[in-house]
Each structure stands twice: as C-alpha cells, then as structure tokens.
Backbone as CSV, one residue per row, in Angstrom:
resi,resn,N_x,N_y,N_z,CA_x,CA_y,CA_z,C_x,C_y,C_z
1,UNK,61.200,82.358,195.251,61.127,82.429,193.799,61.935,81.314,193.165
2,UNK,63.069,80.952,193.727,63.443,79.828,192.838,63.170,78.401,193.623
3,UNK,62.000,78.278,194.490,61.230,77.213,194.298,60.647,76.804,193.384
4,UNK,60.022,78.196,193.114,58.530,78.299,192.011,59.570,77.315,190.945
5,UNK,60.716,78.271,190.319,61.827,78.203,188.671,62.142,76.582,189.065
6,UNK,62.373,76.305,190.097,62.867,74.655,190.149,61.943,74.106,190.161
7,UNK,60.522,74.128,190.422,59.232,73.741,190.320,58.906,73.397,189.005
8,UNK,58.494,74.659,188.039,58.658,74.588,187.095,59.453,74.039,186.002
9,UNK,61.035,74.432,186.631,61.731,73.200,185.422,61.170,71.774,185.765
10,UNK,60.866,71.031,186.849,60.852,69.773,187.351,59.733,69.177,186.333
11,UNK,58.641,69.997,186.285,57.417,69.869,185.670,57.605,69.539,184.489
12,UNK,58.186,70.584,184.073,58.752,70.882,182.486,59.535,69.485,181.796
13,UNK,60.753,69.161,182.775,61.334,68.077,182.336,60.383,66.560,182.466
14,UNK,59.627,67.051,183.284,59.370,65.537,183.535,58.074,65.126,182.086
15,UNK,57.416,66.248,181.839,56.360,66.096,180.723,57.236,65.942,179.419
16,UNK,58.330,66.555,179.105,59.365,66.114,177.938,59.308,64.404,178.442
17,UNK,59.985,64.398,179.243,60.026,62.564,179.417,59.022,61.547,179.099
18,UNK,57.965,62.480,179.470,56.626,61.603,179.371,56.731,61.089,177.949
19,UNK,56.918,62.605,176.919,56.727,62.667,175.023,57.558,61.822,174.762
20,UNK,58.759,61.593,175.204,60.067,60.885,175.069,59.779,59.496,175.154
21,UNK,59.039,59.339,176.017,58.354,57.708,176.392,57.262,57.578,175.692
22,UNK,56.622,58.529,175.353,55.257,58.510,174.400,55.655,58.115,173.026
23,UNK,57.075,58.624,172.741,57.341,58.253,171.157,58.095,56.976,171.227
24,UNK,58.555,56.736,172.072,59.193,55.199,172.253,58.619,54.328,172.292
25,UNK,57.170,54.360,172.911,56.326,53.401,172.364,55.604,53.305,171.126
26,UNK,55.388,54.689,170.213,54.823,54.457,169.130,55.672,54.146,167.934
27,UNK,57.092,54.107,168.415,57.784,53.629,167.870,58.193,52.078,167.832
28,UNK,57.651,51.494,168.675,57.947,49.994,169.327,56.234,49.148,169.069
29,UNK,55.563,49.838,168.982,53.812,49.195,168.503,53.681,49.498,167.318
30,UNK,53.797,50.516,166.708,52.985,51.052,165.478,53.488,50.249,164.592
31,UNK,52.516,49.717,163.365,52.567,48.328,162.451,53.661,49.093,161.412
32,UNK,53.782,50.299,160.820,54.232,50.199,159.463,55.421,51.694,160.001
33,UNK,56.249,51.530,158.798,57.263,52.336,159.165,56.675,53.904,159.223
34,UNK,56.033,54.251,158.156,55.410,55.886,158.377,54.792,55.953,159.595
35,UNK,53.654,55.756,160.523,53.104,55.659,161.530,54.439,55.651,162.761
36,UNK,55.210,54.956,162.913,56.382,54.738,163.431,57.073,56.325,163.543
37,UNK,57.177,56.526,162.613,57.788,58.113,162.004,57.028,59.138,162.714
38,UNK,55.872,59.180,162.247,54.995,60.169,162.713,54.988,60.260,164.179
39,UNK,54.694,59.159,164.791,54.745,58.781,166.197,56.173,59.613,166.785
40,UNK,57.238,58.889,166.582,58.297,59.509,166.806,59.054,61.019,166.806
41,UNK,58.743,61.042,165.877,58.670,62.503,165.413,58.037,63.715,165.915
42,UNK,56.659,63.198,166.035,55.949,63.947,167.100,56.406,64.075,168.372
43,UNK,56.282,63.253,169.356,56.422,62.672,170.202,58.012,63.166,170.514
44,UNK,58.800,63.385,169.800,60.125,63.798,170.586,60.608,65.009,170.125
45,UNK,60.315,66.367,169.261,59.884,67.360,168.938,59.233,67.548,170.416
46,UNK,58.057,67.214,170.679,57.382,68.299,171.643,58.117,67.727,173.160
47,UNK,58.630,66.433,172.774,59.881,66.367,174.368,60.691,66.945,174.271
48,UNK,61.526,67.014,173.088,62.946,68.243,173.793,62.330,69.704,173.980
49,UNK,61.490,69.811,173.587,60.782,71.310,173.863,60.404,71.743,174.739
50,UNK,59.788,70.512,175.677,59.357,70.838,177.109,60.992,70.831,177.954
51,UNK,61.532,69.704,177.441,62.846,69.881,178.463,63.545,71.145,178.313
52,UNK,63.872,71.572,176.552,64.789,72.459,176.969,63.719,73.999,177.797
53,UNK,62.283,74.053,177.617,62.034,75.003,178.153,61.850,74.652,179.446
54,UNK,62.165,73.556,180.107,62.094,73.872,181.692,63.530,74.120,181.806
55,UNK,64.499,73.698,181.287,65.621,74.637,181.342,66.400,75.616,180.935
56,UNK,65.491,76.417,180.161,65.786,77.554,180.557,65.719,78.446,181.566
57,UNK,64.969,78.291,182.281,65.154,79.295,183.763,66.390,79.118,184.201
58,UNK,67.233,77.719,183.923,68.665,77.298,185.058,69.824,77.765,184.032
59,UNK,69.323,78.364,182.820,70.780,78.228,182.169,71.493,79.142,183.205
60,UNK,71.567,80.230,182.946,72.198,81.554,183.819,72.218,82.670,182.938
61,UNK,71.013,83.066,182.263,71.248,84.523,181.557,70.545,83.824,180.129
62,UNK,70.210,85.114,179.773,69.829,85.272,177.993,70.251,84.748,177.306
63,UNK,71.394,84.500,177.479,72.491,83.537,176.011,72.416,82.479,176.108
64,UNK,72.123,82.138,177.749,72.212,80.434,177.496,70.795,80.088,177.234
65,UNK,69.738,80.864,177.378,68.652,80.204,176.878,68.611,80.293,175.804
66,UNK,68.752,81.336,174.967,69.107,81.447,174.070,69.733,80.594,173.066
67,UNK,71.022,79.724,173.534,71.426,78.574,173.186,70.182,77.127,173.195
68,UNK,69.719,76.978,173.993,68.447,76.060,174.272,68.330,76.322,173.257
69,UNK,67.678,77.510,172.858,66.257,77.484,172.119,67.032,77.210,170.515
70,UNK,68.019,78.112,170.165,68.538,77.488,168.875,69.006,75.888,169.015
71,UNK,69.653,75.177,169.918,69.710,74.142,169.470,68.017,73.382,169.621
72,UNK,66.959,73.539,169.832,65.844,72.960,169.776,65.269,73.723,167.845
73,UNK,65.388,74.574,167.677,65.034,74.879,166.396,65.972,74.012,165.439
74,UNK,67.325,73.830,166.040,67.986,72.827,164.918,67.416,71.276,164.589
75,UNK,67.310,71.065,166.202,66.835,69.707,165.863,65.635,69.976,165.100
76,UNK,64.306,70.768,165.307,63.505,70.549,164.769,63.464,70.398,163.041
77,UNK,64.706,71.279,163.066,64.848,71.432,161.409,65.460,70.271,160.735
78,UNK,66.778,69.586,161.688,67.042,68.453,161.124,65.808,66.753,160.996
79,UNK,65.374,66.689,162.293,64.186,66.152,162.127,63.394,66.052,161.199
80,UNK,62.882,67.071,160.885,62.186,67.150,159.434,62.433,67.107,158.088
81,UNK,63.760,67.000,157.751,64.368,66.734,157.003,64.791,65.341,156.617
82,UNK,65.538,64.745,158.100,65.752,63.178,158.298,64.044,62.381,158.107
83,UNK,62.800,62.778,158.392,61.730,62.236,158.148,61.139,62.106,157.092
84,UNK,61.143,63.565,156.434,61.204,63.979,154.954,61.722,62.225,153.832
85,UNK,63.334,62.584,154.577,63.999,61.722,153.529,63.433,60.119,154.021
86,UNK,63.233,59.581,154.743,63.157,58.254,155.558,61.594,58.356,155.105
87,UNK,60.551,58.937,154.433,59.193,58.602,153.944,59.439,58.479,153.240
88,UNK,60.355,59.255,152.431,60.272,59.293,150.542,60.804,57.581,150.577
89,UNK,62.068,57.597,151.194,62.942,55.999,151.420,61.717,55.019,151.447
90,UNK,60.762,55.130,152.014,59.710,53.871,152.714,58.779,53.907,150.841
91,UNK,58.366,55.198,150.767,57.852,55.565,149.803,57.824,54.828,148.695
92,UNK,58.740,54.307,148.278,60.018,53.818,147.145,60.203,54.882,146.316
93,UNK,60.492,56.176,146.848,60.866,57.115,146.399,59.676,58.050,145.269
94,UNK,58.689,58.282,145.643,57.590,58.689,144.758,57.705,59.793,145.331
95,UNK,57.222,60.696,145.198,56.439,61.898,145.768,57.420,62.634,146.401
C-alpha cells in the first residue's frame, strides 16, 4: 500500500511540475502582458494543486493535509487578487 501512496504522490508531483513548466513558458512566449497573466496564473494554480495533493498522503495525519489544502486555498485567493490588481495596472486602470 504505500507503493501504490508513493506512486501516486510521484505522479501527482511530477504533473504539478509539468503546469509549473507549462506556465513558465507562457509566461516567457506570450506577446502581451494579460495573456502572460492568464497563462501563468492558470498554469501554476493547477501546479501547486497537483503537488500539494500528491502530498498529502505523506503529510502524517488529517491536520497536515489539512494544512496543504489551506495553504493551496490561500494562494489561490492571493493569486487572484495579485492578477485582479496587475490587469486593472496593464488596463490603465479602467474597469
């Protein structure tokens, strides 16, 4: 059984990496700063998500996944906020 759980985290982390590298490049090609954003944004949202859920099986108990998972809801919340503000910024502040 904890082949399978180390299996699984391995998987887990390695597809976060992939998003992680997926947004690093659409961050490094994409022509204009919003696209850049979006790219990024996306792209590393659904990587810490895969990482922290392949580790949760290793924390050691309920609380520490538990911990995962709130600090992944934080980032998501700060993220969206920091993007929020960094469009309106590109924006020249409209909308």
């Amino acid at each position: 059984m904890s082949a399978l759980i180390d299996l699984f985290t391995l998987i887990a982390v390695a597809a976060g990496l992939f998003f992680f590298l997926a947004g690093t490049v659409g961050l490094l090609r994409f022509p204009d700063a919003l696209s850049r954003l979006h790219a990024l944004t996306k792209a590393d949202n659904l990587g810490l998500g895969l990482i922290l859920l392949g580790l949760m099986p290793q924390a050691g108990g309920a609380l520490g996944a538990l911990k995962l998972l709130v600090i992944w809801l934080l980032v998501l919340v700060t993220g969206a906020v920091a993007s929020q503000m960094i469009a309106r910024l590109v924006q020249g502040g409209r909308g």
